[in-house]
Structures are given as C-alpha cells and as structure tokens.
matplotlib code that plots the C-alpha trace (Angstrom):
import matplotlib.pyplot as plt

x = [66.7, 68.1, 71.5, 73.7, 75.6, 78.2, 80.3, 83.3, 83.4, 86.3, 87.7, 85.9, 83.2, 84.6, 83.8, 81.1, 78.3, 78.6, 79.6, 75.6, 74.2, 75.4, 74.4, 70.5, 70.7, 70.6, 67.1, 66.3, 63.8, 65.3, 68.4, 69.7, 72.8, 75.0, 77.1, 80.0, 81.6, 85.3, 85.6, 86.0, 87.3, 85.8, 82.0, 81.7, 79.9, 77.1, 76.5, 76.2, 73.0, 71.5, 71.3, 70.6, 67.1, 66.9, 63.8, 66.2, 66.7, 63.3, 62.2, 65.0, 66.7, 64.3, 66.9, 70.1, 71.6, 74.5, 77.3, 79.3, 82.5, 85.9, 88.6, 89.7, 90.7, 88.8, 88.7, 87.3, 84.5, 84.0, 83.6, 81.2, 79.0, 78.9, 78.3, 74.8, 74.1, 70.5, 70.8, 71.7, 74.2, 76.8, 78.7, 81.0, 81.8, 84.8, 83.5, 85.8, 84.3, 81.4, 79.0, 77.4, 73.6, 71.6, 74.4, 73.0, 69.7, 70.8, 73.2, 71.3, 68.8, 71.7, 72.2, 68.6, 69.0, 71.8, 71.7, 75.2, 77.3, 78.5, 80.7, 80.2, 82.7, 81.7, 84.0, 85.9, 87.7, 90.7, 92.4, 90.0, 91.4, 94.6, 97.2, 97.6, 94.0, 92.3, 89.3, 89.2, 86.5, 85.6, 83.8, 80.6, 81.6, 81.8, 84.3, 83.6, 87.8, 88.7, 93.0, 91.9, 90.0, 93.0, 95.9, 94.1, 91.7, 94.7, 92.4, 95.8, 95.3, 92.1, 91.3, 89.2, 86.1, 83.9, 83.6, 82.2, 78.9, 79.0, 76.9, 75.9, 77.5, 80.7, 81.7, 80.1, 83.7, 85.9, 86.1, 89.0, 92.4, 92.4, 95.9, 97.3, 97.6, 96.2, 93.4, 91.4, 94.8, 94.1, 90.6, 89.4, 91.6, 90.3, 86.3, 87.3, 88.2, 84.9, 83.1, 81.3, 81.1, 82.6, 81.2, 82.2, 80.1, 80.5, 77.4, 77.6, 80.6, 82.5, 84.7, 88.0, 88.8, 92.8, 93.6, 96.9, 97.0, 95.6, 97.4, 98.1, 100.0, 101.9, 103.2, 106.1, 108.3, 106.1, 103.0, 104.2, 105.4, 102.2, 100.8, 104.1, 102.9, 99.3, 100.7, 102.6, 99.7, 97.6, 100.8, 100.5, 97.0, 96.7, 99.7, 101.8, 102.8, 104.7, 102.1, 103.1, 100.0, 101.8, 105.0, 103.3, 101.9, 105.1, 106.6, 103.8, 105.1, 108.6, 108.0, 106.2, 109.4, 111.4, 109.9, 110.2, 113.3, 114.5, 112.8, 113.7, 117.1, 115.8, 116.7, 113.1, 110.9, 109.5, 111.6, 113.5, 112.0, 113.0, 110.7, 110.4, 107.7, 109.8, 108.0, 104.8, 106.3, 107.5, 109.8, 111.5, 109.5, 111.3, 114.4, 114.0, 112.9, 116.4, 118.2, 116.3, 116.8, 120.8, 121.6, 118.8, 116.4, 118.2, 120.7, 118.3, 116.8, 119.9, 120.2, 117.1, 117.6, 120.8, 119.3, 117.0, 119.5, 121.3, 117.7, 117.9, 121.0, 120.6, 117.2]
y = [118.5, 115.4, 113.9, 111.4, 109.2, 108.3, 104.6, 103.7, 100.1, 97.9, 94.5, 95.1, 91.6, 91.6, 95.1, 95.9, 94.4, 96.6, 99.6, 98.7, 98.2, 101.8, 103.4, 102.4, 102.8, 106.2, 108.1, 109.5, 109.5, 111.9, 110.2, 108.6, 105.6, 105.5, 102.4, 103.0, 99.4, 100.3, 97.0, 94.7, 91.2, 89.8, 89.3, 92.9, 94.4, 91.2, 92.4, 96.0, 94.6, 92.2, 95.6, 97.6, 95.7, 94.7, 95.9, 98.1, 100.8, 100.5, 102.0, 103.8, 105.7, 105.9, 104.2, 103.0, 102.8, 100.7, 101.6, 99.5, 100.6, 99.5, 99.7, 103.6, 104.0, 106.2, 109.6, 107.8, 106.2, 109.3, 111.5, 108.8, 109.2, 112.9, 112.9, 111.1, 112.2, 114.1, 115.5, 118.9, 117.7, 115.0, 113.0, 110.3, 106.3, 104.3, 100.6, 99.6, 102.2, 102.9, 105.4, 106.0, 105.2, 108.6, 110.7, 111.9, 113.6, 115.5, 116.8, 117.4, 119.6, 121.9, 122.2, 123.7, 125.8, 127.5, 128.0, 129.3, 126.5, 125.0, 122.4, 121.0, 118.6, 116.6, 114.1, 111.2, 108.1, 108.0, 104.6, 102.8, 100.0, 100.7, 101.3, 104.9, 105.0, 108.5, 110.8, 113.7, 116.0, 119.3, 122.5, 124.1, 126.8, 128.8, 129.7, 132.3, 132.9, 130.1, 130.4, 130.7, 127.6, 125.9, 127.2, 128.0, 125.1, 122.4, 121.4, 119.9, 117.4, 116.6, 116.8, 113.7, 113.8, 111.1, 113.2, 116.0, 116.6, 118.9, 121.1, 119.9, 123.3, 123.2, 120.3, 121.4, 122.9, 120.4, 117.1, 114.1, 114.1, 111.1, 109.3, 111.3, 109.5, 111.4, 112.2, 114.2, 116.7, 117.6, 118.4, 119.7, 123.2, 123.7, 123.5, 125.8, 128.3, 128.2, 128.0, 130.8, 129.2, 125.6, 124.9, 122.1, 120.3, 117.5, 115.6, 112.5, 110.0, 108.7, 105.6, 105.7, 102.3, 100.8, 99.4, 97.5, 97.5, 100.8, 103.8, 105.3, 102.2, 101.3, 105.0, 104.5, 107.4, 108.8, 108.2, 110.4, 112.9, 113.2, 114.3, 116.8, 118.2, 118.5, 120.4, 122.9, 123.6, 124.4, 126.0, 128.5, 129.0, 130.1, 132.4, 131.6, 134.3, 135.0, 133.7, 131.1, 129.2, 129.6, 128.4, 125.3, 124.7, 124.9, 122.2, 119.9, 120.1, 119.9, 116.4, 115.3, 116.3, 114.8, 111.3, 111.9, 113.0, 109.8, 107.5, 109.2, 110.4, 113.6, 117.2, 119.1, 120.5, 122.3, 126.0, 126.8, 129.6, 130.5, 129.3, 132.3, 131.1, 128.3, 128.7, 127.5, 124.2, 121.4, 118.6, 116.7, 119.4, 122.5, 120.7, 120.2, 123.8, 124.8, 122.6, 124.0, 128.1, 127.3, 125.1, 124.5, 122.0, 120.1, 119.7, 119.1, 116.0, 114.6, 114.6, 112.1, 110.2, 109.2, 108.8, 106.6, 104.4, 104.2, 103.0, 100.6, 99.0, 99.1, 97.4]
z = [94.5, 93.1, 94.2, 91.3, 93.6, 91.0, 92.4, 89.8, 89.7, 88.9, 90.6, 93.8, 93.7, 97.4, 98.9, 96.4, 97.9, 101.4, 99.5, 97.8, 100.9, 102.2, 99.6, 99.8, 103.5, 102.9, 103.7, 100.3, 98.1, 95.1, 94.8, 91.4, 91.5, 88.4, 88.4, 86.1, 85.2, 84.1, 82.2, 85.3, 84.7, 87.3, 88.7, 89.6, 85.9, 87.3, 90.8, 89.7, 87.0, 90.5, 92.5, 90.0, 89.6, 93.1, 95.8, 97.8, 94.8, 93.6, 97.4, 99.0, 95.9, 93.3, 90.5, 89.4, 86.2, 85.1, 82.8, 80.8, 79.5, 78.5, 81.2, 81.1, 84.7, 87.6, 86.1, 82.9, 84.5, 87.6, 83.8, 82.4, 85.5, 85.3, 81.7, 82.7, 85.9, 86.0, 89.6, 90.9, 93.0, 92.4, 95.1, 94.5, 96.4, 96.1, 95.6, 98.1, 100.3, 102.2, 103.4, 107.2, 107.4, 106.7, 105.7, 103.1, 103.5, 106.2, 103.8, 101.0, 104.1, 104.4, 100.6, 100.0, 103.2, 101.4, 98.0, 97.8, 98.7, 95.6, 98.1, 101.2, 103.0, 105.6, 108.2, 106.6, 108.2, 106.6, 105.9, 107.9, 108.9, 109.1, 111.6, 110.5, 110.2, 111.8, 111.9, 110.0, 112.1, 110.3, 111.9, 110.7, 108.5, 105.7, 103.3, 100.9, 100.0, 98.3, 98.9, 102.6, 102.6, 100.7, 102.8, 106.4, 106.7, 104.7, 102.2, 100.0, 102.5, 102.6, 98.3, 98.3, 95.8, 97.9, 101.2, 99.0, 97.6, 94.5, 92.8, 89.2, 87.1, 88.7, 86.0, 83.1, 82.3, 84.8, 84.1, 86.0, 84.3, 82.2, 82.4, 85.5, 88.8, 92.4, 90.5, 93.3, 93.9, 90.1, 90.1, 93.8, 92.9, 89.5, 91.1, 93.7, 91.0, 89.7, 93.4, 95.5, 98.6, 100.5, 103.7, 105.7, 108.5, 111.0, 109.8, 108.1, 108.0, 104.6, 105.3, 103.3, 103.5, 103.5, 100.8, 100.0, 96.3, 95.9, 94.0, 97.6, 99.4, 96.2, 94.4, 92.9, 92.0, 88.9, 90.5, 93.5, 90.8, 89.2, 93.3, 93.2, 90.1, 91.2, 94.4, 91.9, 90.0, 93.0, 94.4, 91.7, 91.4, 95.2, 94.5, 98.2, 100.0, 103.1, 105.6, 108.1, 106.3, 102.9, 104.7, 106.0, 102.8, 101.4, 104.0, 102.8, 99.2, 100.6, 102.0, 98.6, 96.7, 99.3, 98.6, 94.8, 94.5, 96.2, 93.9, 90.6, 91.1, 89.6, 90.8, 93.0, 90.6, 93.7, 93.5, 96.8, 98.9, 102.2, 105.3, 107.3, 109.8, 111.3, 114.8, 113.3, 112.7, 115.1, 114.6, 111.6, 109.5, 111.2, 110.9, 107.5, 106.9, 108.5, 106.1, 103.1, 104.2, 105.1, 102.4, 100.0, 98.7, 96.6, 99.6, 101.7, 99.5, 99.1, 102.6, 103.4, 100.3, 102.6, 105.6, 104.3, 102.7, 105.8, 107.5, 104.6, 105.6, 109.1, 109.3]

ax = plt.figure().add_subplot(projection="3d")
ax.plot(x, y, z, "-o")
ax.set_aspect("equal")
plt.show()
C-alpha cells in the first residue's frame, strides 16, 4: 500500500530543507516523494536534486523523484505530482511546512484496516507561529454523509489538502483549478462528491506554518472573491437547508462576502436568506445575522464597510 507524498516547490531554499527532513522522518518503507519544482528562481530546483539522491531517501522512503517544470502556480505543480504518483494513496506538504515525526505509518495502518475510507483527516496546527496560531483537534469518526460532514463537522473551514491523505481514484476525474486562487476550497467539495467514507482521527500532527507573503495574509479583494465563489459552489452542491448548521454555514459565507464586498465596491454575490437559528450563534455574528434578516445583506455590508473606515480613521 504505497503512499505519493506530493511537496510543490517554489522559492522556499529557506524552509525547504526541514520540510525534507520531516518528510524522511517518517517510519515508512512503501512510501514514494515526488518533488514538483514550479520553476523556482532561486536554489530551491538544486536542493530538491541533493535530497533526492541523498542516504535518508534511499532508507526511510524507498525514493524520490524530482520534477522540473515551468512556473504554473500550486494547483499546476499539486496536478504534475498526481499525474505521476504510483501510490494508492496520495497526501500532499507545503515546502514551507512540515510534518510530525511518524505521522504517517500510523495513518496509512488505519487506511488498510478500513478499506472504505477514501479520506482521512488528521490534526493540523494552524498558522503556526503566529499570534492567531491554534490547534485543530479532530475526533475518531466516521462520516459516511458527505453534506453532514461538510455542514455538522465545519469542514469549509478546515478544506486544507496537506492534513488529508487521499485515495489514488478519487482524482482520476478531479484535478486543482489552474488559475483560481484558495485552491483547496475548490477541490476538497468536488472529492467529497465522489467519496464513500471521510474519517477523521487525532493521530498524527501537520504544521501549517505562518506565512507573511503567502496568498492567505496578503488577499486582496479578487483573491478573497475567488474563496467567496468557492463557498457558493459548495453552497450549492450541499443544497442548505433550514438547519441551524446550514444557518451557521451561511454566517461563514456572510463574513467572506463581507470582506469582499469592502474591497471591490461590488454588490454580495452571496443571495440573502433569512437566519432563522439566531440562538446557535453568539456575538458580532448574531448581530450581524439580525442586520441581514431586518434589513438585508447588501445593507448589512455596507454597514461594516463603514465601520471599518471609521476604524481606519480613528486608528
């Protein structure tokens, strides 16, 4: 049961070595490393030829292979990884990343016990080393509905490929969007559709690492677009109803149109619907689903743009 541990590459000569180091720390012998080089300009394409024909592959995971390809972004060089990868299951690392020693065998001992799972999530420090930086802990289960697991267990907030180990098939029809920002919102919806089973487990640790120039700390107003119209797509695919999950889903999106509408000037994309389950939510986000069921979204954007220009002047 081979796992392709596929590690986009690109300007990282300063995180990439650790994010190695992680990877052949892990306690597997069937385990294949595809280095995708998106065209770096700097030493990064070299250090991912030293380790690919350094001892620690040769005895902890069996092999790397290095890919060389013109700058095409992350989904470009995630798909040229796939494309390649000979394993059963497919994970992915962020070269700025890195992963907890033995993560992964005990993952891949779950996967054989349970043929079914096509997904399973396990814990993932998010923005590590940041002030905002926190733990994302998940339970031992099993989720067969795939709406439930999006809605119920808030996977929209949680959509990150590299906590994730995947089996092979689900992208022989699924492949990154190319050209579209928030890549991961995009994709993660479009597996579960083709999915039979997600688990998620508290074994193993992912570390999402800070990172000031990335796509996350510096979205301008069609970058968080593109995440608004990821959300739609999902929105409609999972069909919301009149659950107090489906309303705190909705609140989620809310707050993403909120931020775009103030940096595009354009009207909410997002269609206004009427938060009935206002009990399940607490502060600024109950206030704002007030707002929206009295005097509706637009309004209600409008409404923060000018609060936050007033924080603006004040500060």
């Amino acid at each position: 049961m081979r796992l392709s541990v596929i590690i986009p590459v690109y300007r990282v000569e300063a995180t990439l070595e650790r994010c190695l180091r992680s990877v052949a720390s892990q306690a597997m012998d069937d385990m294949e490393v595809i280095l995708v080089d998106d065209g770096s300009p700097d030493r990064s394409g070299t250090i991912c030829d030293q380790w690919a024909a350094s001892d620690p592959w040769a005895s902890t995971a069996g092999h790397a292979r290095v890919v060389h390809r013109p700058n095409g972004g992350l989904s470009a060089a995630r798909n040229s990884g796939i494309e390649i990868a000979k394993g059963d299951y497919i994970t992915f690392v962020d070269s700025d990343d890195w992963v907890e020693a033995d993560t992964y065998g005990p993952l891949i001992e779950r996967l054989a016990k349970h043929p079914d799972w096509d997904i399973l999530e396990y814990p993932v420090y998010r923005f590590y080393g940041a002030p905002r930086q926190s733990m994302l802990r998940l339970p031992e289960e099993e989720h067969h509905n795939m709406r439930r697991y999006w809605l119920t267990a808030q996977a929209y907030t949680h959509c990150y490929a590299c906590n994730k180990i995947f089996r092979r098939e689900l992208f022989d029809e699924v492949s990154f969007p190319e050209g579209l920002l928030f890549e991961d919102t995009w994709t993660l919806p479009r597996l579960l559709g083709k999915a039979r089973c997600v688990a998620t487990t508290d074994c193993g640790l992912y570390y999402y690492c800070a990172n000031p120039t990335g796509i996350t700390s510096t979205a301008d107003g069609q970058a968080m677009k593109s995440l608004l119209e990821a959300q739609l797509c999902a929105m409609q695919m999972f069909n919301l109803d009149a659950s107090a999950d489906s309303d705190i889903y909705y609140m989620h999106i809310v707050n993403i149109q909120i931020v775009v509408s103030e940096l595009t000037g354009e009207k909410p994309l997002l269609p206004c619907r009427r938060v009935k389950h206002t009990d399940r939510l607490s502060g600024v986000s109950k206030v704002k689903a007030y707002i929206n069921n009295i005097l509706g979204l637009n309004t209600l954007c409008k409404i923060f743009k000018a609060i936050h220009q007033l924080r603006k002047l004040h500060s």
